[in-house]
C-alpha positions as CSV (number, residue, x, y, z in Angstrom):
1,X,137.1,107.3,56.7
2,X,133.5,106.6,56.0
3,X,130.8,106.8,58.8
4,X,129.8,103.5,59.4
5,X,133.9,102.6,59.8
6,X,134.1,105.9,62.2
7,X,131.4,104.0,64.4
8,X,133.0,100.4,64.2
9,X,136.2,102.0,65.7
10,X,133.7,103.9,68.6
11,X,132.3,100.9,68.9
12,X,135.3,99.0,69.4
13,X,136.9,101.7,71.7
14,X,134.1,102.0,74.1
15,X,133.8,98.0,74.2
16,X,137.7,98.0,75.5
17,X,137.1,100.8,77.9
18,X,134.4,99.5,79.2
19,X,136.1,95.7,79.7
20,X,139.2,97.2,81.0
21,X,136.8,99.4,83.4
22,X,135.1,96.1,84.4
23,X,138.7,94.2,85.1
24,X,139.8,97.2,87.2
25,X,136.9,98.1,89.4
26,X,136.8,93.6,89.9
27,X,140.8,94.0,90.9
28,X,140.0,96.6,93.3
29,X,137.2,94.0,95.0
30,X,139.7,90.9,95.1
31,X,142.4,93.3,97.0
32,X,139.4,94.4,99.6
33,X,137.8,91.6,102.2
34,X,134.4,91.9,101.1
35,X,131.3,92.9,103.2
36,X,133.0,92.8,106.8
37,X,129.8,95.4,107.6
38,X,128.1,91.6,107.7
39,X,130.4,90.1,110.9
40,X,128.4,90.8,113.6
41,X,129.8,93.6,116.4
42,X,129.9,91.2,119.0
43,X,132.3,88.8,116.8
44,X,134.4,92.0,115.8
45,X,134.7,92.8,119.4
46,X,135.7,89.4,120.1
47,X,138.3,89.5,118.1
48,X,139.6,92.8,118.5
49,X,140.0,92.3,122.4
50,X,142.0,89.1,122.1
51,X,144.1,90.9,118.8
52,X,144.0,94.7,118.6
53,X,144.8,95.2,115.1
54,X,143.6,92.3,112.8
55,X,144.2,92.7,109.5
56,X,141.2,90.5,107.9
57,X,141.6,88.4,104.5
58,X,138.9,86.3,104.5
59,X,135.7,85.3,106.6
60,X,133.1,82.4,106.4
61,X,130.1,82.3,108.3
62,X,129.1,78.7,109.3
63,X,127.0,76.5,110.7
64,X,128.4,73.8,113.6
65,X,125.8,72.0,115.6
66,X,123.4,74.9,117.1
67,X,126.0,77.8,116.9
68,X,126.6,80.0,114.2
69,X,130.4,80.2,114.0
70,X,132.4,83.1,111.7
71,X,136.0,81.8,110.8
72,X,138.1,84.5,110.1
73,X,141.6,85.0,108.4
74,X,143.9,87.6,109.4
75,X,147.1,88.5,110.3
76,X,148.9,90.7,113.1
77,X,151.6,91.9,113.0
78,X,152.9,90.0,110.1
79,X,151.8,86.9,111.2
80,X,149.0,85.0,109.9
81,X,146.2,83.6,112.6
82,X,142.6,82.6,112.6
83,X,140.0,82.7,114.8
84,X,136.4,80.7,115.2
85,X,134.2,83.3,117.0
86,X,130.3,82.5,117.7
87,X,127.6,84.9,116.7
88,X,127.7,86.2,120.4
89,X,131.3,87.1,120.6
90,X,132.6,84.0,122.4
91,X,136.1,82.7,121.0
92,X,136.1,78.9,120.2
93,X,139.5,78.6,119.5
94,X,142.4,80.9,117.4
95,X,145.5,79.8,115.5
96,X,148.8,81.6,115.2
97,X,151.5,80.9,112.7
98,X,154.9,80.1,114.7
99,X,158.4,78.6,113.0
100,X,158.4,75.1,112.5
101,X,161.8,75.3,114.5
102,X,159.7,76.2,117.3
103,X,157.7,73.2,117.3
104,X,158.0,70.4,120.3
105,X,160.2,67.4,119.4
106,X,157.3,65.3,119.7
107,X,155.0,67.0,117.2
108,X,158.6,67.3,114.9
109,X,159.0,63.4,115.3
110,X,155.4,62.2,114.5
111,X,155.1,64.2,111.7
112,X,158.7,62.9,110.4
113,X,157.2,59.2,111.0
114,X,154.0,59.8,109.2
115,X,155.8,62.3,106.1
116,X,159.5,61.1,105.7
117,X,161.1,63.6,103.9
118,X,157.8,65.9,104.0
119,X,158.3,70.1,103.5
120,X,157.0,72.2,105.8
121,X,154.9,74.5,104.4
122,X,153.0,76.4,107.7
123,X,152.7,75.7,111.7
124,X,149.7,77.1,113.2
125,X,149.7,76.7,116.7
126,X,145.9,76.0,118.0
127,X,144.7,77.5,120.8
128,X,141.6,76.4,122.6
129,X,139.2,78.7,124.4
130,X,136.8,77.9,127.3
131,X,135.5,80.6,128.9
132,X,138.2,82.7,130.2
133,X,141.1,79.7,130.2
134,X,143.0,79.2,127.4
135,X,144.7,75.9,126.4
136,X,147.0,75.0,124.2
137,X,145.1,72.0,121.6
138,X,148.0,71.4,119.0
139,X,149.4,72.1,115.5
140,X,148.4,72.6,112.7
141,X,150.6,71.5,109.9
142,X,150.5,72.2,106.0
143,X,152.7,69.8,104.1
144,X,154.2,68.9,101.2
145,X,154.8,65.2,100.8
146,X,157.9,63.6,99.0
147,X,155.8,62.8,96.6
148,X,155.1,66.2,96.0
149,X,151.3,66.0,97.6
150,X,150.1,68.5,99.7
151,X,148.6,67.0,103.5
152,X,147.5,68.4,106.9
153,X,147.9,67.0,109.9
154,X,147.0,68.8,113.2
155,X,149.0,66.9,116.3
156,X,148.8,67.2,119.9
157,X,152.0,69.0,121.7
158,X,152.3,65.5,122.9
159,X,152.7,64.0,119.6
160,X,149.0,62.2,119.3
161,X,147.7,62.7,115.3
162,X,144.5,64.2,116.1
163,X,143.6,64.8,112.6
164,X,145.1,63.5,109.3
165,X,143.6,64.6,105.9
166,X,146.4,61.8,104.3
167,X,145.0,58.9,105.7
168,X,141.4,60.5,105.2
169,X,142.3,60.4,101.0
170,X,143.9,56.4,102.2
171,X,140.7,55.3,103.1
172,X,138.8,56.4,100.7
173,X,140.9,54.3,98.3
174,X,139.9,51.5,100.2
């Protein structure tokens, strides 16, 4: 082989290590939450008082009104939950993922009114927090439509639509 072939092939080889190097070390990031050094002590205490062993996926940091507010995904013990904590370590409100068999008989029947024949895909149950009570707000409600759309609605245990991102996308038909 002559020299200037011998290099092409180095060349090549060390471009394909390097890529493959580049794909694996990226992987390794998407399996890791990144930068959880940046949530605030007071926020990670937060949430480690009300759930001892969170399991973080994901975290946002935004801005509602005055407060900064982190959002973070997790899960505990199997279960998939959220939590909106403010910069000081006060819990807004959290989220839990429950069966949708375990859901009121009014939430079941509004949602069947507004989604005939609508999936189920995941129940969050919404808890609100105001100082030291807790109050149960509603459910939150991933679906898939019959016609094969997916919608959120978050009800009251009552049965009240407090939110609905279908008839958000209906009016802006309009």
């Amino acid at each position: 082989m002559s020299e200037r072939r011998l290099r092409k092939v180095a060349v090549c080889l060390t471009v394909a290590m390097l890529a493959g190097l580049v794909v694996l070390t990226d992987a390794g990031a998407q399996d890791k939450v990144k930068d959880l050094d940046k949530i605030p002590k007071a926020v990670m205490a937060a949430l480690k008082s009300k759930f001892p062993n969170p399991e973080i996926t994901k975290w946002t940091k935004e801005k509602e009104g005055d407060d900064v507010v982190y959002d973070i995904e997790f899960t505990q013990k199997g279960r998939k939950c959220e939590a909106d904590i403010k910069e000081n370590g006060t819990i807004v409100n959290y989220e839990k993922e429950i069966a949708a068999k375990d859901l009121p008989a009014a939430v079941v029947k509004t949602v069947e009114t507004k989604y005939p024949k609508a999936k189920m895909i995941e129940v969050m149950e919404i808890t609100e927090v105001k100082g030291k009570a807790e109050r149960l707000e509603g459910y939150e409600i991933v679906l898939q439509t019959a016609a094969g759309k997916e919608a959120e609605i978050t009800v009251a245990p009552d049965g009240k639509v407090l939110e609905d991102s279908g008839e958000a996308k209906k009016e802006e038909k309009k």
